[in-house]
N, C-alpha and C positions, 0 to 999 in steps of 0.2 A: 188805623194809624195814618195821619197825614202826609205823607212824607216828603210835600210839596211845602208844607206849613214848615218840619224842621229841616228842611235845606234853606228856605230863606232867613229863617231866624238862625240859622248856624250860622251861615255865610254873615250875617248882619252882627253877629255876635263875636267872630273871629275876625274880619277883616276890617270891620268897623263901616259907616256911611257908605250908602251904593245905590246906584239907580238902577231903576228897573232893567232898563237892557245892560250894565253889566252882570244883573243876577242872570241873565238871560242866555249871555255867550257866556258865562262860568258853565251855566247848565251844559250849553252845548258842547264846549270845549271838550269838560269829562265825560260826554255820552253820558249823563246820569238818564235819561229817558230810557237808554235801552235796558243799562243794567241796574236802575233803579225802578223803572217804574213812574218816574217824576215826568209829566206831560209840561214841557215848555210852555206850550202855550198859554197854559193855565195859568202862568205866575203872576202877570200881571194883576189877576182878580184876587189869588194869593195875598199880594200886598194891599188892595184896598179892603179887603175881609181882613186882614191883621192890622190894617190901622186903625178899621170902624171899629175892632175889640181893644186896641189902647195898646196893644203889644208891640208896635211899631210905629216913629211916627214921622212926619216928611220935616224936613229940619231946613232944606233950601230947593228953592226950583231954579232951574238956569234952564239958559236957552243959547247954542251956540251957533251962530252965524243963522241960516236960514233949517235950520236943524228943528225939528218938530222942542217943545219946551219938556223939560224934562226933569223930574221930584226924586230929589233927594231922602231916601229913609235911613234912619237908626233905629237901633232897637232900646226899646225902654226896659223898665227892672220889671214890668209884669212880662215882658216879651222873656226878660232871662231866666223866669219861674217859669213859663212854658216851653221854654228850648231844653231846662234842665228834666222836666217831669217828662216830653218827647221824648228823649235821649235815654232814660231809662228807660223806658218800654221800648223803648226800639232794641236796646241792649242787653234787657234780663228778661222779656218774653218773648217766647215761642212763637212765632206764625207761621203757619203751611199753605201758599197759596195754590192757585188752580194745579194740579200737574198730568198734563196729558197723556204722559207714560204711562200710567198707572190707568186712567181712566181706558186708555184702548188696550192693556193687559187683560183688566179685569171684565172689560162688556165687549172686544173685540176679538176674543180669540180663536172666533169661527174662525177658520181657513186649514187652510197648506201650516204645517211646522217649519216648512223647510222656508215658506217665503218670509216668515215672522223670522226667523232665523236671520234671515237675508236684511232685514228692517231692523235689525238687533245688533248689527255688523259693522251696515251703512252707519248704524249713531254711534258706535266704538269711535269709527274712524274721524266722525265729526266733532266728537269730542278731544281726542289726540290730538286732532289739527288747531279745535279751538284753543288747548294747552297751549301748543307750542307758541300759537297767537301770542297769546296773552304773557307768555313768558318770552319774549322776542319783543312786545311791548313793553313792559317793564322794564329789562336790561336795555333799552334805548332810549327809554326817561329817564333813569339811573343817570346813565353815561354822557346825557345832556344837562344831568342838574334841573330836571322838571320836577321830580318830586322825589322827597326824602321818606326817608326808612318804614313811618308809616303809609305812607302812599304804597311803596314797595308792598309792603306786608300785605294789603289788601288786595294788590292784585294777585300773591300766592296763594291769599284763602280761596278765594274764585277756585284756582288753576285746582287746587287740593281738593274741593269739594266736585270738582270735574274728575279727579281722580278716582277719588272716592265711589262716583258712579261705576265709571268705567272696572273696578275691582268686583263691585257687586252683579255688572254684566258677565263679566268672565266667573263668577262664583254661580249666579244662578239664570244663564242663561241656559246651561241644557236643563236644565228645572221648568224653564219660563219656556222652552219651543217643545218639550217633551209631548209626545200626543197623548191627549188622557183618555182612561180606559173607564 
């Protein structure tokens, strides 16, 4: 899945006309890099690979004052048949990316119980704090009028699936520090 591919065709298909550096500080603005996975940098070549496939195409270049020149894109109707087929894999399948938890459970568990315990604790706590993060972000984009009710929603799925960890630590963590016989 691209998901560098349908952040700019989304962005080109909801906001309409945009140049490359506001796709740029959108990116930045939402931090989609860290909780997305979306590499900034990369967008630029993003749009010239979606323009050489016909998906997107530059409609005006301007250039303001002494400001480097700067190409305007939209998105075309094959661009809207790739953002809609995007969008459905992104939304009705499954993906499981790397997850390191798992991987230093399963091939890591030489040691001490008591220090894996201790390492089991410490990300309790870091996930509780990332909660509160993220739900203290929210109610202050809320209450600033940044973003509406699905913006909101997104940031509770986060916080819930940070939850959702956090229940399965306290369920199986004397399971997971247990010493095996």
């Amino acid at each position: 899945m691209n998901l560098s591919r349908l952040m700019v065709l989304g962005l080109l298909g909801s906001q309409g006309a945009l140049y490359g550096h506001q796709i740029k500080l959108i990116a930045r603005d939402t931090e989609v890099a860290q909780w997305g996975g979306i590499g900034i940098g990369a967008l630029y070549r993003e749009l010239r690979v979606l323009g050489d496939e016909g998906l997107v195409r530059a409609v005006a270049v301007e250039q303001v004052g002494r400001r480097p020149v700067r190409t305007v894109y939209e998105i075309t109707d094959a661009g809207r048949r790739e953002l809609r087929g995007l969008r459905e894999r992104a939304v009705c399948e499954l993906r499981f990316g790397p997850d390191p938890l798992s991987v230093a459970l399963l091939f890591g568990r030489v040691g001490d119980p008591a220090e894996l315990a201790g390492f089991l604790a410490q990300r309790r706590e870091v996930l509780a704090a990332t909660i509160a993060d993220l739900d203290a972000e929210r109610d202050e984009h809320l209450a600033q009028g940044r973003i509406a009710a699905l913006d909101a929603a997104l940031f509770r799925r986060q916080a819930m699936l940070l939850e959702a960890e956090m229940r399965w630590l306290d369920e199986f963590g004397p399971v997971i520090t247990a010493k095996e016989e």
